[in-house]
C-alpha positions in Angstrom: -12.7 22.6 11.5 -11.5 23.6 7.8 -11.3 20.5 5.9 -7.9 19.7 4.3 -7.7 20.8 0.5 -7.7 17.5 -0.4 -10.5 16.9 1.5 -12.2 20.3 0.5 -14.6 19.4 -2.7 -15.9 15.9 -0.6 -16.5 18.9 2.3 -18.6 20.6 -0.4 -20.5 17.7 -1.7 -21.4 16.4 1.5 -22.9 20.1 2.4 -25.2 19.9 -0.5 -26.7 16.9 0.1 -27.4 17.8 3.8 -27.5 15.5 7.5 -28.1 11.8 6.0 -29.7 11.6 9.3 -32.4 14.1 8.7 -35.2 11.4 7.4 -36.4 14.2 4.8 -33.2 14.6 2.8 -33.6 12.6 -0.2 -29.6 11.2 0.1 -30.9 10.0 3.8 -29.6 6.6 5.6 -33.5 6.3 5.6 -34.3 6.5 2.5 -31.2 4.2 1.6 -32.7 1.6 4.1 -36.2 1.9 2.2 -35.1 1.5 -1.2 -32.7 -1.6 0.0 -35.7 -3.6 1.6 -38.1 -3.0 -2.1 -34.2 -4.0 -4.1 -34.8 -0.9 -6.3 -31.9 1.5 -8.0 -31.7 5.1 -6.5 -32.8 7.0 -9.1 -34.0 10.5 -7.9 -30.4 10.0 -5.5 -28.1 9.7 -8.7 -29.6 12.5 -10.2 -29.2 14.4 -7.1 -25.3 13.3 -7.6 -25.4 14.6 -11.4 -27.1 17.7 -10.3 -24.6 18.5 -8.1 -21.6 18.1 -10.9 -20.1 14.6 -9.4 -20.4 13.3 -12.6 -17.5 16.0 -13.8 -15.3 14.7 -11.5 -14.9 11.8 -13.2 -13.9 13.3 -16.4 -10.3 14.7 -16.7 -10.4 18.6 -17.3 -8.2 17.8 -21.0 -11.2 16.3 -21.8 -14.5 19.1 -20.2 -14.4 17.6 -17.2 -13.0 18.9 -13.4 -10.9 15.8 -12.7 -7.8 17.4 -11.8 -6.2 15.2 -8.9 -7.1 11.7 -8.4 -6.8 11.9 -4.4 -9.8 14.4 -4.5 -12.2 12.1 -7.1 -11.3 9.1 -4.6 -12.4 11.6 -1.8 -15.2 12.7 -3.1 -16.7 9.1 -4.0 -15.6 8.0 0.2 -18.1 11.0 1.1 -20.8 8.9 -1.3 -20.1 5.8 0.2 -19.9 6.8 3.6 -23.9 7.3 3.2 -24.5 4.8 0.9 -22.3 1.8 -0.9 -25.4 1.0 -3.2 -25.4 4.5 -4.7 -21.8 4.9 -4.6 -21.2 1.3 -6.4 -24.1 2.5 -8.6 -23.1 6.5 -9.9 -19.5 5.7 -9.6 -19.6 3.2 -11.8 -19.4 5.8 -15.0 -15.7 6.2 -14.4 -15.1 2.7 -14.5 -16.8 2.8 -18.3 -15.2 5.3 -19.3 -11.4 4.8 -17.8 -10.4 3.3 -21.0 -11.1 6.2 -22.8 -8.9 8.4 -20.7 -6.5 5.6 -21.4 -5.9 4.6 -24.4 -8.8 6.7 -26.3 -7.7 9.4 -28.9 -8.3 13.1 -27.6 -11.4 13.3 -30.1 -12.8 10.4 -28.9 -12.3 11.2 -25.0 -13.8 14.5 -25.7 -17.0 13.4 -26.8 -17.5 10.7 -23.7 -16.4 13.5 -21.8 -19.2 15.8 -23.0 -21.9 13.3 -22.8 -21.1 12.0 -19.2 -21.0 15.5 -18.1 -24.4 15.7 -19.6 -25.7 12.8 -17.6 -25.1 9.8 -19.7 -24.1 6.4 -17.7 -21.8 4.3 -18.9 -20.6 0.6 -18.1 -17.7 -1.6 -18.3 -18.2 -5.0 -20.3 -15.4 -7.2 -19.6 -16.6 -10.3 -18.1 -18.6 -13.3 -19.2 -20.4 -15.8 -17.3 -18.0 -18.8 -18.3 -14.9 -17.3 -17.6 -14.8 -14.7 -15.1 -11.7 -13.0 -14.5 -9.7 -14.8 -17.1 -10.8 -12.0 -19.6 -8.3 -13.4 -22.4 -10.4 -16.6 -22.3 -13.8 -14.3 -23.5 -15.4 -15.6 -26.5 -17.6 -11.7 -27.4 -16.5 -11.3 -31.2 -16.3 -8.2 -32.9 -15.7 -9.2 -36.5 -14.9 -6.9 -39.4 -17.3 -5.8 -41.4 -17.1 -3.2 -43.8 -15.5 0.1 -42.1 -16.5 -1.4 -39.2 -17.5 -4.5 -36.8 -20.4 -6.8 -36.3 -20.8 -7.8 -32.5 -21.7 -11.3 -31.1 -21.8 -13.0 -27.9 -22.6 -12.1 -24.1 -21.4 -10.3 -21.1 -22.0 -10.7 -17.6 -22.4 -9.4 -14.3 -22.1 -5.7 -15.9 -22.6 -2.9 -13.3 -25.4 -0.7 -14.9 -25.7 -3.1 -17.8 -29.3 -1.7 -18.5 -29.2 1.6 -17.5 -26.0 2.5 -19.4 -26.2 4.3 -22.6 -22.8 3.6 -23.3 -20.5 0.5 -22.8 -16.9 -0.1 -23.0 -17.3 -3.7 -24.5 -14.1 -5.7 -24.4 -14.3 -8.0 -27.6 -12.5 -10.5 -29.7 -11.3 -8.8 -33.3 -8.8 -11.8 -34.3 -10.3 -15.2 -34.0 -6.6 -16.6 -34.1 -6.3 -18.2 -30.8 -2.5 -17.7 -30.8 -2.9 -13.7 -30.9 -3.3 -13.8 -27.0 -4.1 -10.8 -25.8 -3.6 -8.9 -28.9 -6.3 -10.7 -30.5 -8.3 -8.2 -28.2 -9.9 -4.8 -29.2 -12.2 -2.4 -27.1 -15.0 -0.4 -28.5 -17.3 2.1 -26.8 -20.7 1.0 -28.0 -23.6 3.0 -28.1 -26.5 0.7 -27.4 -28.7 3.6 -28.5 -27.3 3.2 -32.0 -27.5 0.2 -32.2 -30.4 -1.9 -33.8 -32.3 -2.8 -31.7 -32.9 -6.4 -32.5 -29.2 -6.6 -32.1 -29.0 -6.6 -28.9 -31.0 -7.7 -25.4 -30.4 -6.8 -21.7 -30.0 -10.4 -19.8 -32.0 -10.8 -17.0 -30.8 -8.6 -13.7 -29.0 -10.3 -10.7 -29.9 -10.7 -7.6 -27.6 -10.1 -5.1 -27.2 -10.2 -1.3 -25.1 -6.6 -1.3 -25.9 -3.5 -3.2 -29.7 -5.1 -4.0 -30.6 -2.4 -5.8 -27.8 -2.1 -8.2 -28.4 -2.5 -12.0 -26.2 -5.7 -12.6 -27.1 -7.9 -15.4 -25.8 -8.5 -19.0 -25.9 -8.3 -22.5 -25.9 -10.2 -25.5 -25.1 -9.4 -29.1 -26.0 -10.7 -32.1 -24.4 -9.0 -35.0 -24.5 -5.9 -33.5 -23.5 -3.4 -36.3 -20.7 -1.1 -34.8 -18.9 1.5 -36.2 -15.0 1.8 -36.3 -14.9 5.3 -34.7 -16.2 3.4 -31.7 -12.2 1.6 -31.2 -10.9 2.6 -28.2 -7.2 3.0 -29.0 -5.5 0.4 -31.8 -6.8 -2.7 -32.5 -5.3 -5.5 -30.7 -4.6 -3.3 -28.0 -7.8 -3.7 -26.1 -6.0 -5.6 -23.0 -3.3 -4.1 -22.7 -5.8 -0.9 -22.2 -7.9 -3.0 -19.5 -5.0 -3.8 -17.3 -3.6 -0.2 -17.5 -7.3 1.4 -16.7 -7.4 -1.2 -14.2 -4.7 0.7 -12.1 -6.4 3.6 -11.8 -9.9 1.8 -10.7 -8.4 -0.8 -8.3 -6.9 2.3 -6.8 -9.9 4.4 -6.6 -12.3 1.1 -5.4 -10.6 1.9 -2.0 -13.0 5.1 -1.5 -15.8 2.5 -1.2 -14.2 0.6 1.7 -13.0 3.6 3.3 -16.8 5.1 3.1 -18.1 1.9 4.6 -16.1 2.0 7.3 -16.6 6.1 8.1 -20.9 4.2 8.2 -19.8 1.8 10.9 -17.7 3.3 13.0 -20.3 6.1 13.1 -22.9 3.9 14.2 -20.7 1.5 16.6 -19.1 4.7 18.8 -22.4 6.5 19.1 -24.2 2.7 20.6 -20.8 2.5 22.5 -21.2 6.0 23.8 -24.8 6.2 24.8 -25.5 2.5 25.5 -25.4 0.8 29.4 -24.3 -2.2 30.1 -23.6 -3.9 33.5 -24.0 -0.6 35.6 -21.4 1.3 32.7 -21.3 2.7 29.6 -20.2 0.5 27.1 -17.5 2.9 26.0 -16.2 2.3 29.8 -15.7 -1.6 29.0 -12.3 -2.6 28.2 -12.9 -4.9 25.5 -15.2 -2.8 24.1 -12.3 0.1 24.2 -10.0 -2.2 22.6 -12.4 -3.7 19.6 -13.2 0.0 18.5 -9.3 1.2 19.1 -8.4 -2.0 16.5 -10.7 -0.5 14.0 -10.1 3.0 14.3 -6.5 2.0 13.8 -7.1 0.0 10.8 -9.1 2.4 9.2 -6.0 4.7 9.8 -3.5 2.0 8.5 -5.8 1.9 5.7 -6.6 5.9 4.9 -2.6 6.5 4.9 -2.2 3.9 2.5 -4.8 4.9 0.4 -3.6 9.0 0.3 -0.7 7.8 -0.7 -1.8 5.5 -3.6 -3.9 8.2 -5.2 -1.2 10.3 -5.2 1.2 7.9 -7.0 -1.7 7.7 -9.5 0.0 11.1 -10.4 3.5 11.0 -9.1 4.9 7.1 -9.1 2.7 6.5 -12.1 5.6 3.2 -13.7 4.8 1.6 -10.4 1.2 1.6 -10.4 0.7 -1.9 -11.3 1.9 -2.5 -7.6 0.7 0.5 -5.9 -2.9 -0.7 -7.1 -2.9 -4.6 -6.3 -1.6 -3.4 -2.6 -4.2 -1.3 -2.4 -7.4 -3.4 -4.2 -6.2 -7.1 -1.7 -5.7 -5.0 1.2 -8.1 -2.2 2.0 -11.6 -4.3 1.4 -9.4 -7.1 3.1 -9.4 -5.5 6.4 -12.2 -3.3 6.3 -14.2 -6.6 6.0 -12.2 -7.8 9.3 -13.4 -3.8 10.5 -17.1 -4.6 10.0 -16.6 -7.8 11.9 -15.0 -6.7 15.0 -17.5 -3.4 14.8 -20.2 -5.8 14.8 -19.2 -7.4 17.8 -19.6 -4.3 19.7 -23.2 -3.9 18.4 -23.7 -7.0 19.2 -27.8 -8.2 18.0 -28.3 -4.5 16.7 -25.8 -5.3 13.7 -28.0 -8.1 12.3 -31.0 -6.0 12.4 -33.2 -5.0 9.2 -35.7 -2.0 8.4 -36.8 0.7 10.4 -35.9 -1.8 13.6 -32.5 0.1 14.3 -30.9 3.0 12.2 -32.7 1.8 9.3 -30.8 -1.2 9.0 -27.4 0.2 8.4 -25.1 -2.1 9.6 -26.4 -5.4 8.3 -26.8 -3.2 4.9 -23.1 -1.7 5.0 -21.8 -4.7 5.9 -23.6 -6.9 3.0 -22.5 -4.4 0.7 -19.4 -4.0 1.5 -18.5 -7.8 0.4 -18.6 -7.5 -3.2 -16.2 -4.8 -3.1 -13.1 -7.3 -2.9 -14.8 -8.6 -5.8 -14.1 -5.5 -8.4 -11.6 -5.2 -10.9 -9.8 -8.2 -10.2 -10.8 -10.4 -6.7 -8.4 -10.8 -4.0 -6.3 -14.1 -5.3 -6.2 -12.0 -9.0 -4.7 -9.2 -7.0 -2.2 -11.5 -5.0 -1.3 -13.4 -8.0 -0.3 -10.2 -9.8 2.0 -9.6 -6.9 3.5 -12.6 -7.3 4.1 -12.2 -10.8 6.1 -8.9 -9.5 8.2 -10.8 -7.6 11.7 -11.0 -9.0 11.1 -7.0 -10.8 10.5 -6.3 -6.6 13.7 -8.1 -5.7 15.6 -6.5 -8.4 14.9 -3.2 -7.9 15.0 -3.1 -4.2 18.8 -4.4 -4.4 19.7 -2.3 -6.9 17.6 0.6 -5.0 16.5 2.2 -8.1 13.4 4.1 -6.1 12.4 7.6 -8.0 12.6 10.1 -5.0 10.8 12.5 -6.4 7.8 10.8 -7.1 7.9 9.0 -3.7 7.9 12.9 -2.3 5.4 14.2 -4.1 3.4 10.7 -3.6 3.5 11.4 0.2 3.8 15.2 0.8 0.5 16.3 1.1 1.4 20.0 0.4 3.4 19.3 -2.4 2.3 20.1 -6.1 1.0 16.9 -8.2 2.3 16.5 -11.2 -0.5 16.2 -14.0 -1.5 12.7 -14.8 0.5 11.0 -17.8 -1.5 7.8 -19.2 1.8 7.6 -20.8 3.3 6.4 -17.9 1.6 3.8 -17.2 3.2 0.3 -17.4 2.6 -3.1 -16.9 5.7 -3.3 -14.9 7.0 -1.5 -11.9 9.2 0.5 -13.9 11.7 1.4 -10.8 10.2 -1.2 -8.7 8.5 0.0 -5.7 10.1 3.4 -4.1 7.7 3.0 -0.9 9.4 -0.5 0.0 12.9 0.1 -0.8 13.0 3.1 0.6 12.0 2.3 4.0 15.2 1.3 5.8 15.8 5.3 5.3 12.4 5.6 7.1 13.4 3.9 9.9 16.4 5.9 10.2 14.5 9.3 10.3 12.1 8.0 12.6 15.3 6.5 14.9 17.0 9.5 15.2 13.2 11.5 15.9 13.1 9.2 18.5 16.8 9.5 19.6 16.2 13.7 20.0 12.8 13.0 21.6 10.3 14.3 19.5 8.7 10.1 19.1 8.5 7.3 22.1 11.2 5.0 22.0 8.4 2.3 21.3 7.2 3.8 18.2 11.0 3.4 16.8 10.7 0.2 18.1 8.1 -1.1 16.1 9.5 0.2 12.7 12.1 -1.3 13.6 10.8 -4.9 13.5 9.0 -3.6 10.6 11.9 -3.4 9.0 13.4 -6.9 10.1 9.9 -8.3 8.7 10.2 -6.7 5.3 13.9 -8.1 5.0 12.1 -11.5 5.5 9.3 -10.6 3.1 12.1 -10.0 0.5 14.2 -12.5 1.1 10.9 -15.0 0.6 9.9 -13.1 -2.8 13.5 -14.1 -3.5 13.1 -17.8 -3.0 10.3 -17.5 -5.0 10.8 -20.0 -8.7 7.9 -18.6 -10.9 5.8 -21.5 -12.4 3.2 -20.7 -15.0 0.5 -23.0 -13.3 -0.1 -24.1 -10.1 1.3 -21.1 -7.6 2.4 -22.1 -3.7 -0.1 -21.2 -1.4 3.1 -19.8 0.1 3.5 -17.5 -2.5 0.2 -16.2 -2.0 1.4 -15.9 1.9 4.3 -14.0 1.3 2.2 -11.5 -1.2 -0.1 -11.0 1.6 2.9 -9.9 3.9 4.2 -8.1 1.3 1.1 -5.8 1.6 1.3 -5.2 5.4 5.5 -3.8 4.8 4.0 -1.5 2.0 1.4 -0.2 4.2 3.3 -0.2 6.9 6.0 1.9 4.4 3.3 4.3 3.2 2.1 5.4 6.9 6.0 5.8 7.9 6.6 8.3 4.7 3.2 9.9 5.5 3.8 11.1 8.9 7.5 11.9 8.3 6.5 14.0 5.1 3.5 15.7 7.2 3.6 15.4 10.9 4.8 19.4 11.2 2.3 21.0 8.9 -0.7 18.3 10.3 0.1 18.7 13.9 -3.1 20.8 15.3 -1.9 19.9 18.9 -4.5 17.3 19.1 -2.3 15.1 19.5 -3.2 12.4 16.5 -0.3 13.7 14.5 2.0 14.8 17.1 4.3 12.1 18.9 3.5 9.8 16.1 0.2 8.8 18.2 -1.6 7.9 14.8 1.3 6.2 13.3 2.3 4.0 16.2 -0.7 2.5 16.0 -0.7 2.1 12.4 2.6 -0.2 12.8 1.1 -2.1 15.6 -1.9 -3.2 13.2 1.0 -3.7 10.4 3.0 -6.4 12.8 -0.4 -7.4 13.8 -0.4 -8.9 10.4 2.9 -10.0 10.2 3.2 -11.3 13.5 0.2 -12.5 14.3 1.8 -14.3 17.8 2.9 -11.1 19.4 -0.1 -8.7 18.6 -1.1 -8.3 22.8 2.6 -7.0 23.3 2.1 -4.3 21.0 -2.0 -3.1 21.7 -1.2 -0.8 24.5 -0.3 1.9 22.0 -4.0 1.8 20.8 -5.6 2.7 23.6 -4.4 5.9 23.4 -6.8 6.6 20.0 -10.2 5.9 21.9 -10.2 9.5 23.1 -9.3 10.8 19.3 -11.5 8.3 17.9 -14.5 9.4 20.1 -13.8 12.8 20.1 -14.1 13.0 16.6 -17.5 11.6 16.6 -18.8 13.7 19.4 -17.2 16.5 17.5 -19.7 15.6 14.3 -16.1 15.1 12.0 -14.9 12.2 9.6 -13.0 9.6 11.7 -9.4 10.6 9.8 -6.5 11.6 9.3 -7.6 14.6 7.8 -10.8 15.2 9.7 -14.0 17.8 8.6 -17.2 18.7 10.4 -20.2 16.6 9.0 -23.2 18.0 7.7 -25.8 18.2 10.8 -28.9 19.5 10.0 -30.7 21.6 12.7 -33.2 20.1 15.3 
């Protein structure tokens, strides 16, 4: 099977680095396995990566690199993660360093990263310190002035490639005025190579139970001489940058959850397909049918809404700010819940380690896997933004200011993408969010599909109530009286609803903008088979009481779902053939 365009380049990657089942490929699941057990970084597999040009893809082409469309990079990193999260966490980790750049960096300036990085060069992201964690405006790094330039003091911590980066994006105080806020904060890209060395040190590495052989660590500074061409953007304006780059990264993180989950349902159909049990197959087991047709569907729920963010990256860029927190609190959120159910159907074989069982995959994929709610922002951080969104939400959606050409573009998968505009990036939903307020016109299309006969009558059913449930989730961000300190747990409920109507948004607007040009008879796309089940996980969420009335839908995926793996393709929406090396 072709792959999708979007898909095409991932299709490409995944052919050069050959069957990560074949023991002798050096991007192998054994290898992976080996070099998890001795907790040591994958160096001869990351410069496979940068051999084969992934390091390009995370440079925009303004700037010398290939990024064009952000849907392909986020592709291209799931195919990474699909064989390995260390790696992925590990090589991937250069965009995040160098986001602010593309940001809020002059041309010049993002030039020159651009050109290095595509030479090879690694670079991190230094925002956090060990006091103060996610509250970045609470950091105490200082980047004093000095001369045409700044001195550097102070630590951070729990840096992703904090010793093997040449580069780091250091987030740093510049105005010791505590009443500056967040405009008492600057970012400079630091060239530790440059620097003195007795001005700096590399704090002791981590140990983690995920990723183990990821390079996280920390640095301190003490009067670390650094020039002023290193200011990334205006001085004062290093937070604002952070929480703009951050849209694009809590975005992309999604690729990593959507490659763990490709690893485990891989290795949870094939037990299910080849393994007896009590005189049958385990496939042939009912609950086993129905765990496996849960997660299939969830990874669906969670690929739709994930196309559909990247895009927006591009074509609903003013709403990003709640396009990424959807995405960040709700993909690692259920692909965690994924990796649970999945190993529940391997049952003992998911806890094993080493060369016992598939190298150890499982228990590895779903260790690693955990920290990735962590990133850019943790789950309450994401939630709380939300919140924070509230009223703007409420707003818009009465005033129904949705931008319907974005929202298009955003979920057409044929349509043109407009090139990416940092400009457009705000710390507001500009016109709210187009997905949400623009689903009651969903329903309708799907109603009247369903009406002609081209959809069950249960399918219009269930967006139906997904509609009733979003007019509650609405009504609740309404109620909502914003308090600086202190936020109802109920507020943090409703946000979490709130993320099930715009999934549940994003996979109607999918299918209606695609189901003709994506329907290969199969069956996935045609009748709304995929999409059905989609809604039945979204009212799963939101109505947690009546999930049994609505599973019989799902049922209907296990023959997709295995097909695909007998087939050797991606378990998608957009599915490919998989590298298999010859016996």
């Amino acid at each position: 099977m072709s792959p999708h365009p979007i898909q095409r380049r991932a299709a490409l990657l995944d052919g050069g680095l050959g069957d990560p089942g074949n023991n002798g490929r050096l991007f192998s699941y054994a290898r992976c396995g080996a070099l998890d057990e001795r907790e040591e970084f994958p160096v001869e597999i990351c410069r496979e990566l940068d051999l084969l040009g992934l390091p390009r893809a995370y440079v925009p082409v303004a700037y010398g690199g290939e990024l064009r469309r952000y849907d392909e990079t986020l592709q291209l990193m799931r195919a990474v993660a699909r064989r390995d999260l260390t790696v992925a966490i590990a090589h991937g980790k250069t965009f995040l360093g160098a986001v602010s750049a593309w940001v809020g960096g002059t041309p010049e300036q993002a030039r020159a990263l651009g050109t290095r990085i595509a030479d090879g060069a690694v670079v991190s992201w230094g925002l956090t310190e060990r006091e103060h964690g996610s509250d970045l405006l609470a950091g105490e790094v200082t980047a004093a002035t000095h001369g045409d330039g700044y001195r550097v003091s102070g630590e951070k911590w729990l840096i992703n490639n904090a010793n093997r980066g040449e580069l780091v994006c250091l987030l740093a105080r510049t105005d010791a005025d505590a009443s500056a806020g967040a405009r008492g904060f600057s970012l400079l890209l630091v060239d530790k190579q440059a620097l003195p060395r007795e001005s700096w040190r590399p704090l002791p590495s981590v140990k983690l139970h995920g990723i183990r052989g990821a390079d996280i660590g920390g640095l301190s500074f003490t009067d670390a001489p650094v020039p002023g061409s290193a200011l990334v953007g205006t001085e004062g304006a290093g937070a604002e940058i952070v929480l703009k780059s951050l849209q694009l990264t809590r975005t992309l993180c999604a690729s990593l959850s959507l490659g763990a989950a490709d690893n485990a349902l891989d290795l949870a159909v094939g037990f299910a397909r080849h393994r007896q049990a009590y005189g049958h197959r385990l496939l042939e087991l009912p609950q086993t049918r129905r765990l496996l047709a849960r997660s299939y569907a969830d990874v669906l729920l969670c690929e739709a809404l994930t196309l559909v963010s990247a895009r927006s990256i591009h074509a609903l860029t003013g709403e990003l700010s709640v396009v990424s927190a959807v995405a960040k609190y709700l993909v690692p959120t259920v692909v965690d819940e994924v990796l649970a159910r999945l190993g529940t159907v391997l049952g003992a074989r998911s806890l094993l380690a080493g060369d016992t069982w598939e190298h150890g995959r499982f228990q590895k994929v779903q260790r690693d896997h955990r920290i990735v709610g962590t990133f850019d922002g943790n789950t309450l951080v994401n939630l709380h933004a939300l919140v924070n969104h509230f009223s703007l939400l409420v707003r818009h959606s009465r005033k129904r200011t949705e931008d319907a050409a974005g929202l298009a573009a955003a979920t057409a998968l044929h349509a043109p993408l407009p090139e990416f505009d940092r400009e457009g990036l705000s710390l507001l939903p500009r016109t709210g969010s187009s997905l949400t307020q623009s689903l009651a016109g969903a329903v309708a299309e799907i109603t009247a599909e369903a009406a002609a006969g081209g959809v069950p009558a249960s399918l219009a059913a269930a967006a139906q109530q997904l509609l009733v449930e979003a007019d509650a989730v609405l009504e609740a961000m309404a109620g909502h009286r914003p308090t600086a300190v202190a936020v109802p747990a109920r507020a943090f409920t409703t946000a979490e609803r709130y993320t099930a109507v715009h999934a549940g948004s994003a996979s109607l607007h999918l299918w209606l903008r695609n189901r003709h040009a994506l329907d290969d008879g199969a069956g996935l796309w045609s009748g709304g088979l995929w999409l059905e089940a989609a809604l039945t996980r979204v009212l799963a969420r939101l109505q947690p009481a009546g999930l049994s009335a609505h599973d019989e839908v799902l049922d209907r995926l296990v023959p997709h779902l295995t097909a695909q793996h007998a087939g050797g393709r991606l378990p998608s929406l957009l599915p490919y053939s998989l590298v298999k090396d010859s016996a």
